[in-house]
N, C-alpha and C positions, 0 to 999 in steps of 0.2 A: 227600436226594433225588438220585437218579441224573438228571443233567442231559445224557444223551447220545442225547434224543428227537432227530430230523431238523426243523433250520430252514432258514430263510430268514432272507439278507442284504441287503438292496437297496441300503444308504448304506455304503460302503465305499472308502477315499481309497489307490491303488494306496502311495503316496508317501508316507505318512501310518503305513503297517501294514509296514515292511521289517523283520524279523528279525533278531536277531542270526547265526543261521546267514547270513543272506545277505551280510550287513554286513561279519563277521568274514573271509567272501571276497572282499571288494571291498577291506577292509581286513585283512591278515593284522597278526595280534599286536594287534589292538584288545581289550582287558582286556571283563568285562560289566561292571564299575563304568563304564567310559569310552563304552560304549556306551548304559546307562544314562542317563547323564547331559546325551548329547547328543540322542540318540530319544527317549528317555521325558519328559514334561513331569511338573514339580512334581504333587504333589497337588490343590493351591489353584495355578492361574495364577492371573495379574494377570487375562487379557482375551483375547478371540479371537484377537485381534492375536500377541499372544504363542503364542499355540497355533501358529496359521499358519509363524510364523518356525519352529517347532523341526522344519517339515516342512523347510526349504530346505538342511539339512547331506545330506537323503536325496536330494533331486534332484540335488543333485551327483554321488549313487552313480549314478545316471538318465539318462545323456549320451551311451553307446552304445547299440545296437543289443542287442548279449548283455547288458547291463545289464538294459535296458526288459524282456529275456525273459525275465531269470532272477527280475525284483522282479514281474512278473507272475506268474509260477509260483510264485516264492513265497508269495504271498500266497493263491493257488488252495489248494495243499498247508494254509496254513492255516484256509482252513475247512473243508480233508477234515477235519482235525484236531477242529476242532469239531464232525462232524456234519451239517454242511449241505448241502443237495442242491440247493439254488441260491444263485448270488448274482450281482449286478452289480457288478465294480468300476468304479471310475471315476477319472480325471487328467486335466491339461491338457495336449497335447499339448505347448503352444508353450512350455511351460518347461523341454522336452528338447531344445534346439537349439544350447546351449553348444558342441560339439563339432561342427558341423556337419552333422547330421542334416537333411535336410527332414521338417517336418509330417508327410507321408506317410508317411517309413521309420519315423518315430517310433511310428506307431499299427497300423502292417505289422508291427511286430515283436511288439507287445503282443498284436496277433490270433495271430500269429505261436504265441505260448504259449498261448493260450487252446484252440489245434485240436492243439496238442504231448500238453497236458493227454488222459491216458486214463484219470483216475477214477472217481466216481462223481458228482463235485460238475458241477453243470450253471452252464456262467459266460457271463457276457455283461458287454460294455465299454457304459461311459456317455463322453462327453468332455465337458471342462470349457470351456465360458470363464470369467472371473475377471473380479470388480465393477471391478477399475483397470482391467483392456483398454481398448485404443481399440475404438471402432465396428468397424474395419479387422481386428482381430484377434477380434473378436467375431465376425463376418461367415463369416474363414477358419476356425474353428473348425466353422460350423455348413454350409461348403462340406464337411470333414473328414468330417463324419455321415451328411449325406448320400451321398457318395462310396462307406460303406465300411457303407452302413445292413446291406445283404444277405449279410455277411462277420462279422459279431461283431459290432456296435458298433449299439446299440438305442436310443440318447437323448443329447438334448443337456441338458448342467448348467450352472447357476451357480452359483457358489463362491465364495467369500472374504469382504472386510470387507462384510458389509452396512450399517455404518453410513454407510460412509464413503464410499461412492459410487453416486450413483442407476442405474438402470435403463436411463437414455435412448441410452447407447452397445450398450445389446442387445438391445432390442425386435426393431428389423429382422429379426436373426439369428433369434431365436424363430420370426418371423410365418413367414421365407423354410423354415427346418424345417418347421413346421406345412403348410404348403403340399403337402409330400413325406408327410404324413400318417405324422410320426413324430413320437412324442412326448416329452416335456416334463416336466422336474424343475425346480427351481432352489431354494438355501437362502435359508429366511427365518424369520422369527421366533424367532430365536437369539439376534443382537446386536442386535436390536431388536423392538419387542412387535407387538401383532396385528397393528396398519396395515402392518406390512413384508410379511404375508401378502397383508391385501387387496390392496395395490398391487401384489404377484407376480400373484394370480389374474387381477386386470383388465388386467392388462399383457401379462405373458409366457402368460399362459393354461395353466399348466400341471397336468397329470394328478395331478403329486405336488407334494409341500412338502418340502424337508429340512429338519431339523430339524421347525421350525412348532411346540414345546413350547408356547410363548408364546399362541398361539391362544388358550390356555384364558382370557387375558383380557379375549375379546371373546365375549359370549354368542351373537350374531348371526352371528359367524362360523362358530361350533361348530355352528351349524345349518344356513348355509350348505355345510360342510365336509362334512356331513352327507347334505346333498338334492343336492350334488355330484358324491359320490363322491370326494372328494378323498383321497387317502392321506398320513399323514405320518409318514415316516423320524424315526423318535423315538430319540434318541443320548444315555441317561444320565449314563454316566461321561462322556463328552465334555462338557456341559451342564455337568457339577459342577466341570471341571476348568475352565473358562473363566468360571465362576460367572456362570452364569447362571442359574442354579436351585440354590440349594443340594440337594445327592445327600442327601438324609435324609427326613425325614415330611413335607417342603414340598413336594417333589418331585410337582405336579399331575396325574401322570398318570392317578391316577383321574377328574377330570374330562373327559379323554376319552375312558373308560371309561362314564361316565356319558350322555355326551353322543352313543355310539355315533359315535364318531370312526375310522374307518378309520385305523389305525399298524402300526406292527411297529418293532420290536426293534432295534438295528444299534447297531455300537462306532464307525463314524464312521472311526477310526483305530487298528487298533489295538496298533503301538507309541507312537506318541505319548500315547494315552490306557491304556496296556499293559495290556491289558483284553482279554480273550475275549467272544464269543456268550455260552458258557455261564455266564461268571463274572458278565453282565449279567443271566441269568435268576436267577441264585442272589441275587443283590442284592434282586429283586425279590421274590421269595419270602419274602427274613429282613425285609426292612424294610418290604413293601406287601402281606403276606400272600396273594402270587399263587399260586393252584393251580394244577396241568397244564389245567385248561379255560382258564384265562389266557392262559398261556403255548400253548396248542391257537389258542386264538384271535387271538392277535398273527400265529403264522404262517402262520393262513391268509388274516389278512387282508393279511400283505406277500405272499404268491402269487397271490392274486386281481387284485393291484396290480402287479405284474410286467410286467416289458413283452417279453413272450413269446408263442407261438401259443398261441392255444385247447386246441389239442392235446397240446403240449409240460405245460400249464397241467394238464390231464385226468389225464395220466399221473403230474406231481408229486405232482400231490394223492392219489393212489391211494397214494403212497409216503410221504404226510406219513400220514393217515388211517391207515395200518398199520404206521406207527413209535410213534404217538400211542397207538394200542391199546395197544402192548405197554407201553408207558410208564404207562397207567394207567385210560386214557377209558374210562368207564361207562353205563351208563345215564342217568345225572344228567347227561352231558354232552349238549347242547342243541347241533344242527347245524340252521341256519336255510338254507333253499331256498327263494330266490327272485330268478326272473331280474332284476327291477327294480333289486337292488343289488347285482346280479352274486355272489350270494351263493350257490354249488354252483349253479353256471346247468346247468353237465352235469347233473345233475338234475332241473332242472325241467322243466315241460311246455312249455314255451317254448323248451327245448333244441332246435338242429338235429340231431335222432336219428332218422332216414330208417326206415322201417320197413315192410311188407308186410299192412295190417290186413287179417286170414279173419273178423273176429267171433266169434272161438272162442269157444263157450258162448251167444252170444245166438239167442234163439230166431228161426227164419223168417228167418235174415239173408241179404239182398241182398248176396254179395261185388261183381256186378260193377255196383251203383247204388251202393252206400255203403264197399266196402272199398277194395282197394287201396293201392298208394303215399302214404305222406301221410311230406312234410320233417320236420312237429312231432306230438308228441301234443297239443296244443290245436287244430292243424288239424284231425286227423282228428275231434276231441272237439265242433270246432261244426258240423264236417262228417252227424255224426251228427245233428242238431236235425232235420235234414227228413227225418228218419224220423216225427217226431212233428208233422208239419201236417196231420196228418186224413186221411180217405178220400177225401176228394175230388181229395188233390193227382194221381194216376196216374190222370183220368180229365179232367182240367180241362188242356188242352193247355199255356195260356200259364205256368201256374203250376207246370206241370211242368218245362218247358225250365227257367225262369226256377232251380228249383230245383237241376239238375241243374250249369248253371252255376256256381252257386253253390260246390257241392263242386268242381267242377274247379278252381276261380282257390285252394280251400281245400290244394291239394292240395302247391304248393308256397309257399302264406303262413309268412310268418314266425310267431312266437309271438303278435307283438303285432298284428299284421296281421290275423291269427285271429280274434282274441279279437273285436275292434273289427267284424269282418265277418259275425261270430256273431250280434251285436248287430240287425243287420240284417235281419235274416231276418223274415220276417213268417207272423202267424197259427198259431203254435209253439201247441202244447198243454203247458202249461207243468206244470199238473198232472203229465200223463203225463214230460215232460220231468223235472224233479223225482225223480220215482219211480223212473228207471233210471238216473239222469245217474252215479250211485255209483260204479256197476258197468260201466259203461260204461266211466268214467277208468279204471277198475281194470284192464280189460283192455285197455286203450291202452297202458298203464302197462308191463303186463306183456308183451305183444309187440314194444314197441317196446324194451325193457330186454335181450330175449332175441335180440333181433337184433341187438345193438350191442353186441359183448362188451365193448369199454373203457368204453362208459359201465356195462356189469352188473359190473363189478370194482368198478369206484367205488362204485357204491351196496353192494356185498358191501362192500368195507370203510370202510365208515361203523358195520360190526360189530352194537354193542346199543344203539351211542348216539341216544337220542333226536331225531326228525327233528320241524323246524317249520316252519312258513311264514308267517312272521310279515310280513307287506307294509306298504304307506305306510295305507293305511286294509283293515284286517282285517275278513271277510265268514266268510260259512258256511261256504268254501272253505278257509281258515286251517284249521280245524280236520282238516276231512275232508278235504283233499290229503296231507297227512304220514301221515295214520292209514291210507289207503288205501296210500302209497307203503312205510310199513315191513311191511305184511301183504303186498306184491309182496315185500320183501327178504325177507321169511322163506319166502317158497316158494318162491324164486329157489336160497334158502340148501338146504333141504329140498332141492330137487330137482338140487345139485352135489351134497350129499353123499351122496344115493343112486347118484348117478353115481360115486362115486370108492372108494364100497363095492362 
C-alpha cells in the first residue's frame, strides 16, 4: 500500500524528533551508529522515565537561538517528508535557558522557523509545561501562550512523568489560559490508566488527551470522551517502546474505534521512538487490518480536533478529501455530517454559509416575505414554515407581524438557534409542511452551496463517497439530509463540468 495520502500530526515533541541531518551539524563527525544510540531508544524501554531522559542529550543541541530554528525546521521538513499538511509541534520552553536565553527569545526563534518555513505543510506551536514544574514555572509558561497566542503558538501542554507528580502546581495555569479562550491539551493515560484521564478532564479541562490509550479501560469514560468531543493523540510506537501497551494484537485501539472515540495517529517523537507518520500507518494495516477509510478517518478526525480557524480547517479538508480520493475512497466510504460532533460542520445546515435565497423553482414564491439573506440553511429552512400557517395568516394582522418577525430574528440565527425557534412557530400545516419540506432543503441546499465556493469545493471533493448524517438520536432527517445533499453534489458536479466543456 502506498502510504503517501496527506495527514495530520497533532502530538509531536520538537526535542524528541531531531534528525540525524541536524544532529550531524551540531555535531560534526558523529558516526549514525553514535547517533543512534543516543537519539533513538531501545526497542523495549524500561519506562516513560527512560524514554523522557533519551530526550535531554537533544536539548543540549536546544540552547541557542539558530539551534531552536534550525530543530524546528527540522522537524517541519520532516513531515513535508511524510506527507502532511498539518501539524502542531510542541516543547517546553524553559528547558532552552542553559545558555542564557530568556523564555521569550526561546519561543521567538521557534516562531521564528515556523513563518521562515515556505512549504506546503501548515504548522502551529503548542508549549509545554512539565508534571516536576513549580506552580511559578507552570504559571510563566502559560504567560508564554498567551503572550505569543496571535503569532504561532495555539495551546498550552502538559508533559512528562504523570505518575509521579499530581496536577496541583498547574491547575491555576490551565484556568489563567482558559480564561484567554485558548485551549488545552495535556498527557494522560500513558503512565497511568483511565483515572489520570478523568482527573485531567475535571481539572485541567482540556479539549484534547495525549496519549489517553488507556482510557479504553474505563467504559464510562469512552462515553464520556465520546458525548465530549474529546480527541485523543494516540502515539503507538511510542506506547510500545515505554511498554505501556505492548505494540502487537493487545494494542486496544479498536476499542476506540468501537467506542467512536475521537483519535488520530501521531509518532509522539520521532527519533527517540524512530518511527514515521507513515511507518505508524503501515503497522496498523499488517497488524490491525486498517483500511484507507481507517486511516481517512483517523485524519479527519485529528483536523476536526485542531486547534485552528474554521477556515484554515475548510480548506485542509478540501486537501485531505482529495489526497484520500486519489489514494483509494469509494463509494463504501461513509463521510458522517453533522454539526453536533463537528463532524464536516462546513457541510451541514447548521454551517455559517451566508446565502441570497430567490426560491428558485418554488411556485408563487414571495422573495421579498420569505427570501432573502439568511447566515444558515436551517435559518432560511424554519424560516420557510410560515409559508404553510394557512390563509388566514396575510389577513389576520397580529399573526402576521408576529410571523414576519419571526423570519427576521431567523435571518441571522445560528444553526441551533434555528432549529430550536422553528420549534416555535404556531398553527404550521404540517401535512402541507411535510410534503414540501424535501425540496425545499434541497434548494437551500443548493443556493447556499453555489454562493459559497469554498464550502462547494468541499462538498465536490467529498467525490463518490457516501454522505451521512448519523446524530445523537437519528429521525427521518438522517436519512433524507445526505440523500438530498449528494443529489445537490451531483448537479453541482454536472453543472462545473458542463462549464469547463
Amino acid at each position: 500500500m502506498n502510504f503517501s495520502f496527506p495527514k495530520v500530526e497533532l502530538h509531536l515533541h520538537i526535542d524528541c524528533s531531531l534528525s540525524f541531518n541536524f544532529v550531524s551539524k551540531a555535531l560534526p563527525g558523529i558516526s549514525r551508529e553514535e547517533y543512534e544510540r543516543v537519539y533513538n531508544t531501545p526497542v523495549d524501554c524500561c519506562s516513560l522515565n527512560d524514554y523522557l531522559t533519551c530526550a535531554k542529550a537533544a536539548i543540549a543541541l536546544m540552547q541557542t537561538k539558530e539551534q531552536i530554528f534550525d530543530a524546528t525546521l527540522d522537524v517541519i521538513h520532516q513531515l513535508e517528508q511524510d506527507h502532511a499538511i498539518y501539524g502542531e509541534l510542541r516543547f517546553a520552553p524553559l528547558q532552552h535557558l542553559e545558555n542564557g536565553l530568556t523564555p521569550e527569545e526561546v519561543v521567538e526563534a521557534s516562531i521564528a522557523a515556523v513563518k521562515a518555513y515556505q512549504g506546503p505543510v501548515k504548522v502551529n506551536l503548542i508549549l509545554c509545561t512539565l508534571r516536576h514544574f513549580t506552580r511559578e514555572q507552570s504559571d510563566l509558561t502559560a504567560d508564554l501562550v498567551i503572550k505569543y497566542h496571535q503569532q504561532g503558538v495555539v495551546a498550552l501542554d502538559l508533559a512528562a512523568d504523570e505518575a509521579g507528580f499530581s496536577l496541583e502546581n498547574h491547575a491555576a495555569a490551565f484556568e489563567k489560559v482558559r480564561q484567554h479562550n485558548i485551549p488545552c491539551t495535556a498527557h494522560a493515560g500513558e503512565a497511568r490508566g483511565a483515572e489520570s484521564v478523568v482527573e485531567t478532564l475535571n481539572i485541567l479541562k482540556t479539549q484534547r488527551i495525549g496519549h489517553g490509550i488507556r482510557s479504553v479501560e474505563d467504559p464510562v469514560l469512552l462515553e464520556r470522551l465520546k458525548s465530549d468531543q474529546i480527541h485523543l493523540e494516540i502515539c503507538p510506537t511510542s506506547n510500545h517502546i515505554t511498554q505501556v501497551y505492548p505494540k502487537g494484537e493487545n494494542y486496544p485501539i479498536e476499542k476506540l474505534q468501537e467506542a467512536k472515540v475521537s483519535f488520530g495517529i501521531n509518532t509522539d517523537g520521532r527519533a527517540i521512538s524512530n518511527v514515521t507518520l507513515a511507518e505508524e500507518y503501515a503497522w496498523l494495516v499488517q497488524n490491525k487490518a486498517w483500511t484507507i477509510d481507517d486511516m481517512f478517518q483517523a485524519n479527519v478526525d485529528a483536523l476536526n480536533a485542531a486547534f485552528i480557524r474554521d477556515e484554515e480547517r475548510s480548506a485542509m479538508m478540501i486537501k485531505l478529501l482529495m489526497g484520500f480520493q486519489s489514494a483509494g475512497l469509494g463509494p463504501e466510504t461513509r463521510i458522517n455530517i453533522y454539526a453536533g460532533t463537528r463532524e464536516f460542520i462546513e457541510l451541514s445546515n447548521f454551517a455559517k454559509r451566508p446565502f441570497d435565497y430567490t426560491g428558485d423553482g418554488e411556485p408563487d414564491f414571495d422573495k421579498e416575505k420569505f427570501g432573502g439573506f439568511f447566515e444558515t440553511v436551517e435559518g432560511a429552512f424554519q424560516a420557510q414554515k410560515v409559508r404553510f400557517l394557512g390563509p388566514k395568516l396575510f389577513t389576520e394582522s397580529p399573526r402576521h407581524d408576529a410571523a414576519m418577525s419571526h423570519i427576521t430574528r431567523l435571518r441571522t440565527a445560528t444553526g441551533s438557534q434555528a432549529k430550536i425557534w422553528g420549534q416555535e412557530i404556531e398553527g404550521l400545516n404540517r401535512d402541507a409542511w411535510n410534503a414540501h419540506s424535501s425540496r425545499i432543503m434541497k434548494s437551500l441546499l443548493m443556493q447556499s452551496f453555489q454562493q459559497n465556493p469554498d464550502s462547494c469545493r468541499l462538498l465536490l471533493a467529498t467525490g463518490n463517497s457516501t454522505l451521512t448524517h448519523h446524530q445523537k438520536n437519528d429521525n427521518a432527517w438522517s436519512v433524507k439530509f445526505p440523500k438530498l445533499l449528494m443529489e445537490v453534489r451531483e448537479e453541482l458536479r454536472r453543472t462545473q463540468d458542463n462549464i469547463q466543456s
